[in-house]
C-alpha positions in Angstrom: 29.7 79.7 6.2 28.9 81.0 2.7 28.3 84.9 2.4 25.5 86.0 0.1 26.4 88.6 -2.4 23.8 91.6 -1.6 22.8 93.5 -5.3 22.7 97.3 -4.0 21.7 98.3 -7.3 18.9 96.2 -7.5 18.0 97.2 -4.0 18.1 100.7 -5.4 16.3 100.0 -8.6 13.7 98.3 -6.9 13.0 100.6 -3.8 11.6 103.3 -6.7 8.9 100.4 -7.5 8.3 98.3 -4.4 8.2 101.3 -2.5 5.9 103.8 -2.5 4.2 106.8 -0.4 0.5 106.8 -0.7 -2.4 108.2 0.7 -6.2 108.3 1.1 -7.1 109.5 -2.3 -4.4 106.9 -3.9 -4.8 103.9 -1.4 -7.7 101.9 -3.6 -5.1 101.8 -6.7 -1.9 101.5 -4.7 -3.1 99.3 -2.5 -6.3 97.4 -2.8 -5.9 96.9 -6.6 -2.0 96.3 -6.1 -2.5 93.5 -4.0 -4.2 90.9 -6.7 -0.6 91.3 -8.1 1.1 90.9 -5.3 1.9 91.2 -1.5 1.1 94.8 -0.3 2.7 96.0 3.4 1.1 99.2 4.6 2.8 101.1 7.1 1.2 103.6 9.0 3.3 105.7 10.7 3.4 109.2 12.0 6.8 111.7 12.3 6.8 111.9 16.0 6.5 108.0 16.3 9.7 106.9 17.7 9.3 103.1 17.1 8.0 104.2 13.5 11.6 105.5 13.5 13.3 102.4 14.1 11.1 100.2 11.9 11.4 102.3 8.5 15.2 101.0 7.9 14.1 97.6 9.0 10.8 97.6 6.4 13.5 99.4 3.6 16.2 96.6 3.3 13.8 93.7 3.9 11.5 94.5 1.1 14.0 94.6 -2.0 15.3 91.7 -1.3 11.6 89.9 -2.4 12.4 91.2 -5.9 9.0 92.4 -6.3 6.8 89.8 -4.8 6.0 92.6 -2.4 5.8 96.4 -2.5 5.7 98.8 0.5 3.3 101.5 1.0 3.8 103.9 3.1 1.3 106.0 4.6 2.0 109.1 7.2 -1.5 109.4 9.3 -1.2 113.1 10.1 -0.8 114.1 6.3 -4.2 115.0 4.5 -7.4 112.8 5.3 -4.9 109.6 5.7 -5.9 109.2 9.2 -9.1 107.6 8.1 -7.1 105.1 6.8 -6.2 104.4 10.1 -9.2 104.5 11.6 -11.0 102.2 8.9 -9.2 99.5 9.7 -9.0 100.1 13.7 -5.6 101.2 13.8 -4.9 102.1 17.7 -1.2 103.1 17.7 1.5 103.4 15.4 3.5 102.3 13.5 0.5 99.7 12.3 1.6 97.3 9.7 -1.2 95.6 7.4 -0.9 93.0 4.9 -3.2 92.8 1.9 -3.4 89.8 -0.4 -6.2 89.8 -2.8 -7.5 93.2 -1.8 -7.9 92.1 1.9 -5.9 92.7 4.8 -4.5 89.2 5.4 -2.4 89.8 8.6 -0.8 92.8 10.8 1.3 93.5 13.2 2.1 96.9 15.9 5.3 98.5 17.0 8.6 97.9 16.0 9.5 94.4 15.1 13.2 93.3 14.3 14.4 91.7 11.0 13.7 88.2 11.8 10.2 88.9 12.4 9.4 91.3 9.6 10.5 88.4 6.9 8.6 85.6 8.8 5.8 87.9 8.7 5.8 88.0 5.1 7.2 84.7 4.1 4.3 83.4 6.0 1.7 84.8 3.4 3.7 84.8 0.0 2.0 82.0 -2.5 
């Protein structure tokens, strides 16, 4: 069995990029526009989501480790107008997670999901 050596600092230097908060006012650019460049995961979430809970440290180590093929934007529903984001693309409970590839959503998933699934989810749709 060969163990992989795991870059933190990369990890680190990458969350600042692949990473991101949006919102309704910034989701066109950060998100739409974004994704002719590359994979874009939305998660909508919401503080008093417990299963939104246990997917953010799942959804922050499995995207630096795609060294930028795909970025992260996360939007909280009950800040702002951002729950129009939700509701424009029929988002019924939380945490939602859309992919967008070409500035459509390609794929998505509900609830918590473990490791396994999040990278098969987007290994699935990278080019």
């Amino acid at each position: 069995m060969t163990l992989q050596h795991h870059d933190h600092q990369h990890d680190q230097a990458c969350a600042g990029q692949c990473i991101i908060d949006t919102d309704l006012h910034h989701f066109e650019r950060d998100v739409i526009e974004a994704s002719h460049r590359q994979l874009v995961m939305v998660d909508l979430w919401a503080d008093w989501c417990g299963p939104c809970h246990f997917l953010t440290p799942v959804l922050l180590r499995v995207i630096p480790t795609y060294d930028g093929k795909v970025k992260l934007a996360k939007v909280e529903v009950d800040e702002g107008d951002n729950m129009k984001i939700a509701g424009k693309y029929g988002a019924r409970g939380f945490p939602t997670v859309l992919l967008f590839k070409n500035g459509e959503e390609v794929a998505r998933f509900h609830s918590a999901k473990p490791e396994h699934f999040v990278r098969e989810f987007i290994d699935e749709h990278l080019d």
